[in-house]
C-alpha atoms as one frame of an Amber mdcrd trajectory, in Angstrom:
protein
  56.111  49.106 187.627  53.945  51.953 186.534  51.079  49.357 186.390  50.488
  50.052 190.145  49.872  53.765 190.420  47.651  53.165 186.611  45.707  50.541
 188.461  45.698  52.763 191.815  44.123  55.277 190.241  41.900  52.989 188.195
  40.317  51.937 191.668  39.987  55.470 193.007  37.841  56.408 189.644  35.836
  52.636 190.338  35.049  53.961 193.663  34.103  57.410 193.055  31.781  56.426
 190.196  30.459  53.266 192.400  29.546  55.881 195.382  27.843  58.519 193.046
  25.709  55.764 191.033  25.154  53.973 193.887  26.628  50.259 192.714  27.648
  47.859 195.060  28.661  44.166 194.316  30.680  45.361 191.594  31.518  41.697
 189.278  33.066  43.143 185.815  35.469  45.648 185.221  36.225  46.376 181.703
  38.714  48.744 180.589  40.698  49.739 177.208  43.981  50.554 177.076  45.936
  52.305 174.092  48.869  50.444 173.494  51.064  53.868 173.676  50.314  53.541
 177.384  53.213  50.164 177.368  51.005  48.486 179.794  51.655  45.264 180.496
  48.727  42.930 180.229  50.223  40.388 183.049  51.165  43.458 185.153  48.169
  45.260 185.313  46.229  42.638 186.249  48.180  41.420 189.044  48.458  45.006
 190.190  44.351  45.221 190.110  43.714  41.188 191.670  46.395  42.865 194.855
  44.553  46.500 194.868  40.979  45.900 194.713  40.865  44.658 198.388  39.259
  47.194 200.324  37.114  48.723 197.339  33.975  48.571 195.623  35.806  46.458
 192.893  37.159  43.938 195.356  34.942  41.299 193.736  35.545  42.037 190.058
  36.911  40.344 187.515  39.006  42.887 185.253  38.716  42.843 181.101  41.072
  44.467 179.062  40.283  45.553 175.655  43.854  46.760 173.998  43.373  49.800
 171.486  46.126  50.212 168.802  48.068  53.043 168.065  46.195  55.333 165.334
  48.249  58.544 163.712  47.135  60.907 161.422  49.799  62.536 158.733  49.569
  66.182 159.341  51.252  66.453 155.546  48.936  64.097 153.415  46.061  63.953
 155.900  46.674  59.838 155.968  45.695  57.808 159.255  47.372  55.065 160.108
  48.095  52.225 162.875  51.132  52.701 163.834  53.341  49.267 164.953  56.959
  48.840 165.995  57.595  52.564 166.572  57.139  53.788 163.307  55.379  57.098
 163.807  56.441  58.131 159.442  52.971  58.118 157.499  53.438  55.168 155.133
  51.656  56.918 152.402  54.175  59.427 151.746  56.678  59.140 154.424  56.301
  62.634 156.333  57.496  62.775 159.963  55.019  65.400 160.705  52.252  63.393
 162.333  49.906  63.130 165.100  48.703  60.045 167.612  44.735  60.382 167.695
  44.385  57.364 169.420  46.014  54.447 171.663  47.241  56.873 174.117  44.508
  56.327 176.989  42.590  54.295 179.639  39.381  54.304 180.054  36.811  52.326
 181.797  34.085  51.252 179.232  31.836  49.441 181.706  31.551  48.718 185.244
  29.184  45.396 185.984  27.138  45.292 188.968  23.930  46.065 191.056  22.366
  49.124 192.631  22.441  49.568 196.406  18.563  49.076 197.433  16.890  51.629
 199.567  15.540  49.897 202.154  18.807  48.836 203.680
């Protein structure tokens, strides 16, 4: 289950960012993952609700947004969602193309409040 380590890291990021912006009571969590990272939806979040524990997202609900896979054909210059595998640009079915998005994770927003000063 490569959900785990994803999600491990995930926290470690939520954390760092959470200590250098000073958020605490962190309640939303949203994150988008490219569908060329195979994560599954039930997975991940059941790795994050048994992770987030001892962190500053132990509170927070998660939100995934799923991004598609996008290619560009490196022949014709076409871009193109690419679905059940089929990385051939449908415009004039070269080979010779390149994923320009759907391959990452990244946390769009983190929800919460700023530690106060005075305690």
């Amino acid at each position: 289950m490569h959900e785990m380590s994803l999600v491990q890291e995930l926290l470690r990021i939520i954390d760092d960012v959470a200590e250098r912006e000073r958020l605490r009571d962190i309640s939303r969590v949203t994150v988008a993952v490219g569908e060329g990272r195979q994560v599954v939806d039930e997975l991940f979040r059941f790795a994050f609700d048994n992770a987030k524990a001892a962190g500053a997202a132990r509170d927070a609900v998660l939100e995934l947004e799923f991004v598609p896979i996008v290619a560009v054909c490196n022949a014709c210059g076409g871009r193109f969602r690419v679905e059940e595998h089929r990385y051939s640009c449908p415009s004039c079915g070269a080979g010779e193309t390149e994923v320009v998005e759907g391959e990452d994770i990244v946390i769009t927003e983190l929800e919460g409040e700023r530690k106060n000063d005075d305690h």
